[in-house]
Backbone bond lengths (Angstrom), bond angles and torsions (degrees), N, CA, C in turn:
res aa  C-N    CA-C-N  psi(-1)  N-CA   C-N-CA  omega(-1)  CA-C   N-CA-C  phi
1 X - - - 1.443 - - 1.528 107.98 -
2 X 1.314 111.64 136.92 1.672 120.17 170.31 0.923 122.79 -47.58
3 X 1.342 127.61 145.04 1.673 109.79 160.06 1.411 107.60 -112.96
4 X 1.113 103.95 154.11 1.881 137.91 -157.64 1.500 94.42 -86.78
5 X 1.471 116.86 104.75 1.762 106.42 -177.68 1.592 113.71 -138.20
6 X 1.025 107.23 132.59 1.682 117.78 174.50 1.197 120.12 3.54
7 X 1.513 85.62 -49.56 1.788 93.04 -158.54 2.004 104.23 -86.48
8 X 1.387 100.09 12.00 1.861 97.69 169.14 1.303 98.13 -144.97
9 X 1.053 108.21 40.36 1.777 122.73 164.57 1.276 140.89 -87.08
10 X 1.293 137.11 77.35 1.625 127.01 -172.35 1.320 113.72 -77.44
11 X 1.876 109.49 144.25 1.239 99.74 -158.75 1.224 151.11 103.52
12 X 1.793 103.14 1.89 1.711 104.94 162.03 1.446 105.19 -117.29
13 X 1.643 81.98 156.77 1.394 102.74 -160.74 1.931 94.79 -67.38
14 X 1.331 101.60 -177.78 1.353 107.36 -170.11 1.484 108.11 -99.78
15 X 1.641 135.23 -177.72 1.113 110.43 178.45 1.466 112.00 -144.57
16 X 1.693 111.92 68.45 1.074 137.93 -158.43 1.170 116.37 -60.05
17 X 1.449 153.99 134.03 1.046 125.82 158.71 1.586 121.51 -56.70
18 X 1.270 125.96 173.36 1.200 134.79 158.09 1.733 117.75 -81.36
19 X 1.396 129.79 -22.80 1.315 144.70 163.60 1.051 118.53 -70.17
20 X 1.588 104.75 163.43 1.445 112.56 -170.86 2.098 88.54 -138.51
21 X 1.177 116.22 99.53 1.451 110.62 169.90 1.707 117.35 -73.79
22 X 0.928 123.94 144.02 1.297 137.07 -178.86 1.601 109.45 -126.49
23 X 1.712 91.81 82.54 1.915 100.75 -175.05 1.699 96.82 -88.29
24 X 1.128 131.79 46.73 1.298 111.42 154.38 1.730 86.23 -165.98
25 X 1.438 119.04 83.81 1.122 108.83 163.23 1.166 134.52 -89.88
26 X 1.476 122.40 4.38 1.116 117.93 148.73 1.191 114.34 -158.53
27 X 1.395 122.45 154.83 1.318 130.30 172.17 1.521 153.09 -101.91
28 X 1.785 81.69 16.88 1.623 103.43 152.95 1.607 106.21 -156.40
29 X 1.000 99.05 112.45 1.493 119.68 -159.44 1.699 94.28 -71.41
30 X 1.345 115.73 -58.11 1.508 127.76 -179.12 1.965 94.42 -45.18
31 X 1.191 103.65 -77.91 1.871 105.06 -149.46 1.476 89.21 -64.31
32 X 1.175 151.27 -17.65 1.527 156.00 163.68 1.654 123.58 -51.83
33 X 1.500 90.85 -32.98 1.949 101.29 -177.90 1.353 77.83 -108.75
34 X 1.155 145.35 -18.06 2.010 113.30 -177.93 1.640 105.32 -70.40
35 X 1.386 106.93 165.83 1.409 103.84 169.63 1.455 127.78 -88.31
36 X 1.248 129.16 160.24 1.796 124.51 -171.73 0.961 106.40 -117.16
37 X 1.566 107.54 163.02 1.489 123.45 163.77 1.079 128.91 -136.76
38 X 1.247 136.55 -173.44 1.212 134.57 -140.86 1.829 96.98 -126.77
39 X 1.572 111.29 111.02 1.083 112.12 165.79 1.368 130.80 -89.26
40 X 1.620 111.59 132.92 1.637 116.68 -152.51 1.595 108.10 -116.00
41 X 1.448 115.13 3.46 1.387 138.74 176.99 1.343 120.90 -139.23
42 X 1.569 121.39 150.66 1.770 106.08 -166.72 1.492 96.01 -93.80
43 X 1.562 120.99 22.29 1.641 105.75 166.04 1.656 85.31 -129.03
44 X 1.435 102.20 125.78 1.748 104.72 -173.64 1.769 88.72 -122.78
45 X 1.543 87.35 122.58 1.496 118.64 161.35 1.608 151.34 -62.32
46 X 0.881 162.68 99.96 1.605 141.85 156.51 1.465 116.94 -162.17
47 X 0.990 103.51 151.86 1.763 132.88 163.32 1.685 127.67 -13.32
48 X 0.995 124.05 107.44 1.818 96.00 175.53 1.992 87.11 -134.89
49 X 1.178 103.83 163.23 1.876 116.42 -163.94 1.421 80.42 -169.25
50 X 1.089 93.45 158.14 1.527 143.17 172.51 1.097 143.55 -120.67
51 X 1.277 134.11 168.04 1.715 118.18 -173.13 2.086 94.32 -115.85
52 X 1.421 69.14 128.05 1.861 82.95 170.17 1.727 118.09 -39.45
53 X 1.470 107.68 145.95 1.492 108.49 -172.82 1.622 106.03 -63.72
54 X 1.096 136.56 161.10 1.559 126.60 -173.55 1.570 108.10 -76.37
55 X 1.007 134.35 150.79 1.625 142.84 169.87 1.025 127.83 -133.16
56 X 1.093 135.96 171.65 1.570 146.61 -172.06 2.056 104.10 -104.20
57 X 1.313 90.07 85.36 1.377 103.74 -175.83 1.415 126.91 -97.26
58 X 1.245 114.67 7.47 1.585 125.86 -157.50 1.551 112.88 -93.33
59 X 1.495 92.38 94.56 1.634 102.40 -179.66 1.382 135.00 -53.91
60 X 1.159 136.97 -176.47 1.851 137.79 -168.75 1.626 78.56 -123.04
61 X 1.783 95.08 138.04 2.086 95.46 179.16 1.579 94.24 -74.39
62 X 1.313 107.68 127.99 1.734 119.54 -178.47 1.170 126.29 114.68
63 X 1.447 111.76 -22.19 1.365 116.08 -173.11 1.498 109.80 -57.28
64 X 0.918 90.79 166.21 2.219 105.42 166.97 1.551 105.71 -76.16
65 X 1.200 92.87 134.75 2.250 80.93 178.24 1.521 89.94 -93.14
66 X 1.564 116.44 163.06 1.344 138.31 -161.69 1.454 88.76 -120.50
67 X 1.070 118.36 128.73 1.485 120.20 143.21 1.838 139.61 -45.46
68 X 1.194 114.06 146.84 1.731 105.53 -173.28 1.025 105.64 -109.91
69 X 1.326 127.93 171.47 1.335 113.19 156.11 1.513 108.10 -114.99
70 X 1.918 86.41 147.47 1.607 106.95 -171.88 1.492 117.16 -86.63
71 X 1.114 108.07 134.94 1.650 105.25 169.68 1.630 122.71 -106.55
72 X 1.281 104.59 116.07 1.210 107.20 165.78 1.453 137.21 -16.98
73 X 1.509 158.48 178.40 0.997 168.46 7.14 1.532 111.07 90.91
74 X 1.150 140.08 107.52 1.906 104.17 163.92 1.889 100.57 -114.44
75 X 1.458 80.16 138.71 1.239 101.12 174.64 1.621 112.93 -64.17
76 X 1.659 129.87 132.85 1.442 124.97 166.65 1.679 99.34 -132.43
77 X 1.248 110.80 155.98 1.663 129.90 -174.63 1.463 92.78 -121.01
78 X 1.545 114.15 174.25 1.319 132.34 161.30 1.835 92.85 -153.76
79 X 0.741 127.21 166.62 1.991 143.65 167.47 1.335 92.51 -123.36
80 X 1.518 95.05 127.25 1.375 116.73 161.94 1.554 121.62 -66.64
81 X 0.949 120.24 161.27 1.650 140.27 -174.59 1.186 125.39 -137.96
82 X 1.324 128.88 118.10 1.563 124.10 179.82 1.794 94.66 -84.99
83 X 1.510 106.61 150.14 1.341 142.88 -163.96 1.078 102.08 -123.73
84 X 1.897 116.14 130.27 1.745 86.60 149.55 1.877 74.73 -161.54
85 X 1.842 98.58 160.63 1.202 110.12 -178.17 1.510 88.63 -141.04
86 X 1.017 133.05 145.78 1.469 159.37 -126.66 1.786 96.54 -147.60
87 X 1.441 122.69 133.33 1.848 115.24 154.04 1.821 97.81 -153.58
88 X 1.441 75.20 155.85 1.449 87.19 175.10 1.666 106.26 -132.81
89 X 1.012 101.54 137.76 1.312 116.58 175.13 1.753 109.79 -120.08
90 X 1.670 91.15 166.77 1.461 90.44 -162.26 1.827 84.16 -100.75
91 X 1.641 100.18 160.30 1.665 117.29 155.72 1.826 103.39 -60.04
92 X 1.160 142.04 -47.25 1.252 131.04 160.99 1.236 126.37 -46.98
93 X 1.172 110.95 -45.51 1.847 115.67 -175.78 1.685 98.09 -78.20
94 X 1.170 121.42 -29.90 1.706 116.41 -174.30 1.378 103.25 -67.99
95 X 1.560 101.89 -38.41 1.867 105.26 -168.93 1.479 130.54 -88.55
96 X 1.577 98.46 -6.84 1.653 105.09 163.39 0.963 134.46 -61.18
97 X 1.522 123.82 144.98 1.638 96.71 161.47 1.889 127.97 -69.99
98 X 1.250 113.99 121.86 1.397 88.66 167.98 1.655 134.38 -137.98
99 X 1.278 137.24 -151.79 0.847 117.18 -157.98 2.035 123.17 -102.77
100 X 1.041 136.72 118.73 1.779 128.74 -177.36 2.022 89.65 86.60
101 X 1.176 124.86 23.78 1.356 100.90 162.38 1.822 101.24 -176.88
102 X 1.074 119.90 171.33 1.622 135.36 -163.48 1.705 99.11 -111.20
103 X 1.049 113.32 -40.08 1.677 117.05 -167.15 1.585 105.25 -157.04
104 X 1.478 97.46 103.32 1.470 130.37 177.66 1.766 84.55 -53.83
105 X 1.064 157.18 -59.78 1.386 143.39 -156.13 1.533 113.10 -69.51
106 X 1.424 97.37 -28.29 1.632 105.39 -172.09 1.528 117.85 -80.34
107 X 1.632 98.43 -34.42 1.353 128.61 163.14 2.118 115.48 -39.47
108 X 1.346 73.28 -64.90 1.805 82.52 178.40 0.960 138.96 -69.29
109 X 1.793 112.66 -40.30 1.453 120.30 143.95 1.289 129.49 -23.24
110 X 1.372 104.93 -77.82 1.310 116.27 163.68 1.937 134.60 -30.54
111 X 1.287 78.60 -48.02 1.958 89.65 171.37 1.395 98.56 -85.09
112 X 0.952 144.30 -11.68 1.481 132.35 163.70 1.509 125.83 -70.78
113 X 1.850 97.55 -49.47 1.370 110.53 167.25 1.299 117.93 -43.25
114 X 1.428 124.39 -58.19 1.381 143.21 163.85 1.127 121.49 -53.68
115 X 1.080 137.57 -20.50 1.957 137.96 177.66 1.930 105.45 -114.88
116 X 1.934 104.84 5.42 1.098 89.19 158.66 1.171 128.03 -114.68
């Protein structure tokens, strides 16, 4: 007698997770961990410097110290931009059950907030 096996089975359910992974949450890892601020003009300002190339600085005890030369600061801008992304969801798609989330609207928002 045959045996009856999964793999020629109609009729099982699937085995979805309940999650939703987000393998690329962001796409600049660097400007993402710096800290922000709050721009209060549509031409936003500030500072960026650097650390001097390394040199051979190691004085004789007595010598005269020499002066270096300093480098300035350089100033960079960006202009702000208003954004906006728009969704619509259906009263059907909100009221299903479905799968890694409770509210398909809240869902999307959210991934928008985040991919903008």
């Amino acid at each position: 007698m045959a045996t009856y096996q999964t793999f020629t089975a109609i009729g099982q359910r699937e085995d979805l997770s309940d999650v939703i992974y987000n393998i690329s949450p962001t796409e600049t890892p660097f400007m993402s961990s710096v800290g922000k601020t709050k721009a209060t003009a549509v031409l936003h300002e500030w500072q960026i410097d650097s650390l001097a190339a390394a040199a051979t600085n190691a004085a004789v005890e007595g010598a005269a110290a020499s002066d270096i030369t300093v480098t300035p600061t350089t100033r960079v801008n960006n202009r702000t931009q208003i954004s906006e992304k728009t969704i619509k969801i259906s009263g059907t798609m909100e009221a299903i059950n479905k799968a890694g989330r409770k509210s398909e609207k809240a869902y999307q928002l959210n991934f928008y907030r985040l991919a903008a």
